[in-house]
C-alpha positions in Angstrom: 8.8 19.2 -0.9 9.4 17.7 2.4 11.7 14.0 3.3 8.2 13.3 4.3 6.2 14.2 1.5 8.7 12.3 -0.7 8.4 9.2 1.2 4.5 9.4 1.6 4.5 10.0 -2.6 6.9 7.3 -2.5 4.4 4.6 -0.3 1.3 6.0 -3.1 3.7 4.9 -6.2 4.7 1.9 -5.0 1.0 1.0 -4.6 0.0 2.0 -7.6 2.0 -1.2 -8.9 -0.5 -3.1 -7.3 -3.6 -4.2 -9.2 -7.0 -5.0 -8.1 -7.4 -8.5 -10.1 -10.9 -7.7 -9.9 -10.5 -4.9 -11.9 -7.4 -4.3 -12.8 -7.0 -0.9 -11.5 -4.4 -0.1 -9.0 -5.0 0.4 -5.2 -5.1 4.0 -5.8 -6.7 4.6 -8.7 -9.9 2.5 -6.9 -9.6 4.3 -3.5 -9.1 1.3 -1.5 -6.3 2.8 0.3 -7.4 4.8 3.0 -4.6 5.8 5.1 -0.7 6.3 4.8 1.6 6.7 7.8 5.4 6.3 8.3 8.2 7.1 10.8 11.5 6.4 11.2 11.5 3.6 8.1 8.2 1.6 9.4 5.2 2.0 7.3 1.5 1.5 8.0 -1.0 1.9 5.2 -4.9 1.0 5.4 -6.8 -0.7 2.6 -10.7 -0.9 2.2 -11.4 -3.5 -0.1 -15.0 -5.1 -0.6 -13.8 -8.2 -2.2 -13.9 -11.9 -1.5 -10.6 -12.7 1.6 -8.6 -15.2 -0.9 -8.3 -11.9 -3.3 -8.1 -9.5 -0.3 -5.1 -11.6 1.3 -3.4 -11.8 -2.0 -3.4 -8.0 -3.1 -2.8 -7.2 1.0 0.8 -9.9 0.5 1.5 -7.6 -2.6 1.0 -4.3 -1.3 3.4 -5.8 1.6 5.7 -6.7 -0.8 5.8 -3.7 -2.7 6.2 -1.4 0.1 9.5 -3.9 1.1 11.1 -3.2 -2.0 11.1 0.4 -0.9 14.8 1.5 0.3 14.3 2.9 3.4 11.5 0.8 4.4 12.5 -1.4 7.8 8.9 -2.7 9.2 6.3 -2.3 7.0 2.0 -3.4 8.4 -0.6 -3.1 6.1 -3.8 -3.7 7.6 -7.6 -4.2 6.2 -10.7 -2.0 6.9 
């Protein structure tokens, strides 16, 4: 497996540790996130979410914080669809 696979595995796993409170599910179990990029330690992931912006803007400060917590991680953007 390539640095790259690793790291895009590692961006998915990281997400899973973030729960829907809707649900309870993580992010990608319920197929919110929709895409994964990363290069050079900056990471840029897309979430679809259909629920209400207070819960959106909550799981979207987690996802951001759980993405930080990744070593090599040095920018990280998560945006909303």
């Amino acid at each position: 497996m390539s640095d790259r696979d690793e790291k895009t595995d590692a961006i998915r796993e990281a997400l899973r540790g973030v729960a829907d409170p809707a649900t309870g599910r993580d992010l990608v179990s319920s197929g919110f996130v929709k895409n994964v990029a990363h290069c050079d330690g900056a990471i840029k992931v897309s979430l679809s979410m259909g629920a209400a912006a207070g819960v959106v803007d909550a799981v979207k400060e987690q996802a951001e914080k759980a993405l930080g917590s990744l070593s090599w991680a040095t920018e990280v953007k998560v945006e909303l669809e």
